[in-house]
N, C-alpha and C positions, 0 to 999 in steps of 0.2 A: 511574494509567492515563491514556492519554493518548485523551480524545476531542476528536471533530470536532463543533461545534455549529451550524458554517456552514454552507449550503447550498455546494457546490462542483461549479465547473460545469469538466472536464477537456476542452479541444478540443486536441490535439496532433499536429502533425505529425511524426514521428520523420524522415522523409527529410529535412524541412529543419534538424532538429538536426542531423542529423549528415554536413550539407555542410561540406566543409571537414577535415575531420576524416580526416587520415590513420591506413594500419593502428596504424604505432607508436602511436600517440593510442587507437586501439582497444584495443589490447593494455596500456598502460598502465590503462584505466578499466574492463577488466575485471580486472583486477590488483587497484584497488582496491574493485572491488565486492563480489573472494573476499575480498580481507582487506585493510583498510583500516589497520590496523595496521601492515603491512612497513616495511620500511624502505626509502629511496632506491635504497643498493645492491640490494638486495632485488629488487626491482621491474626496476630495468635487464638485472641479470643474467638474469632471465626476459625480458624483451620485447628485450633487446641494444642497450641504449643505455649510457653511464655515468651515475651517481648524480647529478649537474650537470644532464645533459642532460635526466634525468627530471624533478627540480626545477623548472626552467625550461618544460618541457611541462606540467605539472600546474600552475604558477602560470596559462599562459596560458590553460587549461581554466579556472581558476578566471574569469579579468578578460573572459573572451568569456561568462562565465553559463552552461556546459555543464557545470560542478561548482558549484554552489550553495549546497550542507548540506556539514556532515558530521553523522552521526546514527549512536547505536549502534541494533544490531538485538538485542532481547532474543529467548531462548531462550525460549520459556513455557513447553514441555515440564518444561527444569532448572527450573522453581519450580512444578511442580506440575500446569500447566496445559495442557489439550487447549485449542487454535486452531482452532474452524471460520469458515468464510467463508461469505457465501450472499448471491445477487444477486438480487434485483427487479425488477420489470417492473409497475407500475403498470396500474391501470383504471380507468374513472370516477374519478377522483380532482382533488378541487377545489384551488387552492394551500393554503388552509386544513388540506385531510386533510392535504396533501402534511407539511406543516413540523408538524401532529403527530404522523404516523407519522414522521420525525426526529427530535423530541422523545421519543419516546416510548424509543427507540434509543438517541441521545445518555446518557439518564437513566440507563438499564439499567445494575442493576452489572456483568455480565457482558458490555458493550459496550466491546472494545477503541478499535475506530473506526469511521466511519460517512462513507462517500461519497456526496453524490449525482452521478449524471451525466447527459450526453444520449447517446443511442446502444441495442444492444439491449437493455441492463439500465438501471432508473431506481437503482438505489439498492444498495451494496454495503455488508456490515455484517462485519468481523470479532471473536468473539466470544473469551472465554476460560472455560473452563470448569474444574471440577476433576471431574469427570464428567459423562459421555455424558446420564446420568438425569437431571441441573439443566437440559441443556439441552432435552432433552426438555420438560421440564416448562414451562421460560421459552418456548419452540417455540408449546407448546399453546397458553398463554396469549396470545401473539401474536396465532395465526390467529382464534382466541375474538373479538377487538378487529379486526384488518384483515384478516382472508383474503380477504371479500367485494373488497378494491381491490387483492389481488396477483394479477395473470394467471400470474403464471408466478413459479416460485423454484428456483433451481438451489445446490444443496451441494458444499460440497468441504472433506474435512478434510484438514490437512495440520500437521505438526511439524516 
């Protein structure tokens, strides 16, 4: 599994990523974000470029830093596992609390990944689960230790 053990701080402008960036350029990077697998041909014949043309645009996505990674997305579902996510919002919280309720996240076996940021939520966790019950139970144990420094926690499952 792949954790976060860093403190990670996301400031992002989306408008200034994506100056510069025409529709084809649009259409090609959601192309690859359904399926990153296609082929050239593939790809042009949906967005109507030729297979060259898309090469040549996805290289330069790459050398301007607008493509970055490439990274599989695992299914957790197919192996077994429910995916919940759930955001943070911090209170009295010292930097001390702050990096052990991280730690405490990071360590978790049922801890996919673990974000912090600034903004409305301090802290985003996605978990896996093989039942609703584990997480329930890991849940409890939580709030047991830091309810007192989360103001707010919002859920969402999804597969």
């Amino acid at each position: 599994m792949f954790k976060t053990g860093k403190n990670i701080n996301i400031k992002a402008n989306m408008n200034n990523m994506m100056n510069g960036i025409d529709k084809k350029d649009r259409k090609i990077l959601y192309e690859l974000d359904f399926n990153s697998r296609q082929s050239f041909s593939q790809i042009g014949k949906k967005v109507g470029l030729h297979k060259n043309v898309v090469s040549y645009r996805i290289n330069k996505l790459i050398e301007s830093g607008i493509i970055t990674n490439f990274y599989a997305v695992i299914d957790s579902f197919k192996l077994g596992y429910n995916s919940l996510r759930f955001y943070v919002k911090y209170q009295n919280v010292t930097p001390q609390i702050k990096k052990e309720i991280i730690d405490y996240f990071t360590d978790n076996k049922y801890t996919w990944w673990v974000g912090s940021f600034e903004g409305e939520y301090d802290l985003a966790v996605v978990v896996w689960v093989n039942s609703f019950h584990n997480f329930f139970i890991f849940w409890e144990d939580t709030l047991k230790k830091y309810n007192k420094y989360f103001r707010n926690q919002i859920f969402s499952i999804y597969v």
